[in-house]
ZARO-169587 format. One record per residue (C-alpha): residue in one letter; x, y, z. Coordinates in Angstrom, 2 decimals, always signed. Last residue first. Layout:
SITE  code  X  Y  Z
SITE  A  X  Y  Z
...
//
This chain:
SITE  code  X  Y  Z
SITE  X  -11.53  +22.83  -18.63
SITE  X  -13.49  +24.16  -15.31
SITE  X  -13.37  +20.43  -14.47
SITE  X  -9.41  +19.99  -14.83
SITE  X  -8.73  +22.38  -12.72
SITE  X  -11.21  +21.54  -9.97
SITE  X  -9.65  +17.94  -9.84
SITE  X  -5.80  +19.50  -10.16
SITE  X  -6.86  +21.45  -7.12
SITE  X  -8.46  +18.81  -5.00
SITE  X  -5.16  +16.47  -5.76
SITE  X  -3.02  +19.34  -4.56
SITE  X  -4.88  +19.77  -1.31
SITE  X  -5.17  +16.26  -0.80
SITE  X  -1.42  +15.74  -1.27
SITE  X  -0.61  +14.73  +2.80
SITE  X  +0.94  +16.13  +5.68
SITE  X  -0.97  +19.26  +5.56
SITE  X  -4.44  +17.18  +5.69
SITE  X  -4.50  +18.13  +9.70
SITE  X  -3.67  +22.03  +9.16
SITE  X  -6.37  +22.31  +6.93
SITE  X  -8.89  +20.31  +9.12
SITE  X  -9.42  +22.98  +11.34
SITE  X  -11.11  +24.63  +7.83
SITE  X  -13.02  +22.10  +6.98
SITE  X  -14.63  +21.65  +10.66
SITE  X  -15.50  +25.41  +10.29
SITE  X  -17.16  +24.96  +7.19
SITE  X  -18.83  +21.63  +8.44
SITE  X  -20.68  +23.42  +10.83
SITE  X  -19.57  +23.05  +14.55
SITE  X  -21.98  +22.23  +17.43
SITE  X  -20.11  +19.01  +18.37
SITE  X  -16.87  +18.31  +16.41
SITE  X  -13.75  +18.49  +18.95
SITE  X  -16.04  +16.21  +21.28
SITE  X  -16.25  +13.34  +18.27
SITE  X  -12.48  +14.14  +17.29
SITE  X  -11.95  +13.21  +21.70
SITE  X  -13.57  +10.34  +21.52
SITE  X  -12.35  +8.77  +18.09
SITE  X  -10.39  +5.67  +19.86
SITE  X  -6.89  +4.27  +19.96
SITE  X  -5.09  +1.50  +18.65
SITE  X  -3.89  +2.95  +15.08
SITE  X  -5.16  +0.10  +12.97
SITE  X  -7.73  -1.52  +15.16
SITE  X  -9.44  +1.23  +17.14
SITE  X  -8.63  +4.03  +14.66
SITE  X  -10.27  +1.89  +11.87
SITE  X  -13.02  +0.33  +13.96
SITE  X  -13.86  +3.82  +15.10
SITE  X  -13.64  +4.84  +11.33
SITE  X  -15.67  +1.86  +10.15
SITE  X  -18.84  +3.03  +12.88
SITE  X  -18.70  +6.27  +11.84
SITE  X  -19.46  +5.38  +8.59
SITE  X  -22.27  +2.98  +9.09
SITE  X  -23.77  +5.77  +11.22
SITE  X  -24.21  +8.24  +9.08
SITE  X  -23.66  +11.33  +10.93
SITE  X  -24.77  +13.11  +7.54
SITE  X  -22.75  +16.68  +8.25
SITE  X  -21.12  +17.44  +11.20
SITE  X  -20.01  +13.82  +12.28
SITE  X  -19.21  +12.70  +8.64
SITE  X  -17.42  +15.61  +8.50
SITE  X  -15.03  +14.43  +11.37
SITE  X  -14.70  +11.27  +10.43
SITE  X  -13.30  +12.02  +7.30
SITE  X  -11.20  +14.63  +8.22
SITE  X  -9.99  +12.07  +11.01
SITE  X  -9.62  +9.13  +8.04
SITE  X  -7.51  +11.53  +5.40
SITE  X  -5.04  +12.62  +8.79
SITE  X  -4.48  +8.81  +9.69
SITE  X  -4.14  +7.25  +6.45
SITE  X  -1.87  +9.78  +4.74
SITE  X  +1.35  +7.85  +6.39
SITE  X  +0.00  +4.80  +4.35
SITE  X  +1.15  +6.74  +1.50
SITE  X  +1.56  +3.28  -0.57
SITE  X  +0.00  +0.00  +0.00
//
């Protein structure tokens, strides 16, 4: 698998949208298993950071979280290539 060191920051910005946004269920539930059985630890504290924020806040704490990875150029070359 490669970037595995993007796994962590992609699944909390994940996790956390999910919980401002749809809260479906089925998803939170994989991303507790996730950080539970891949990272052994728990999504407590990203649930707490979440409650009563909109998902334009969460989006933009989660700037400094998706640093570490290529999201950001990846989202750019996406919206560049659909205003073509």
């Amino acid at each position: 698998m490669r970037n595995t060191k993007e796994l962590k920051p992609i699944l909390t910005a994940l996790y956390c949208i999910n919980q401002c946004g749809a809260n479906d269920i089925d998803i939170r539930t994989l991303c507790e298993y996730v950080f539970n059985r891949i990272f052994g630890g728990s999504a407590n504290i990203l649930a707490l950071c979440c409650c009563g924020k909109t998902k334009e806040e969460i989006l933009l704490e989660l700037e400094p979280v998706l640093k570490d990875t290529k999201y950001k150029e990846y989202k750019e070359m996406r919206d560049e290539h659909r205003r073509q």
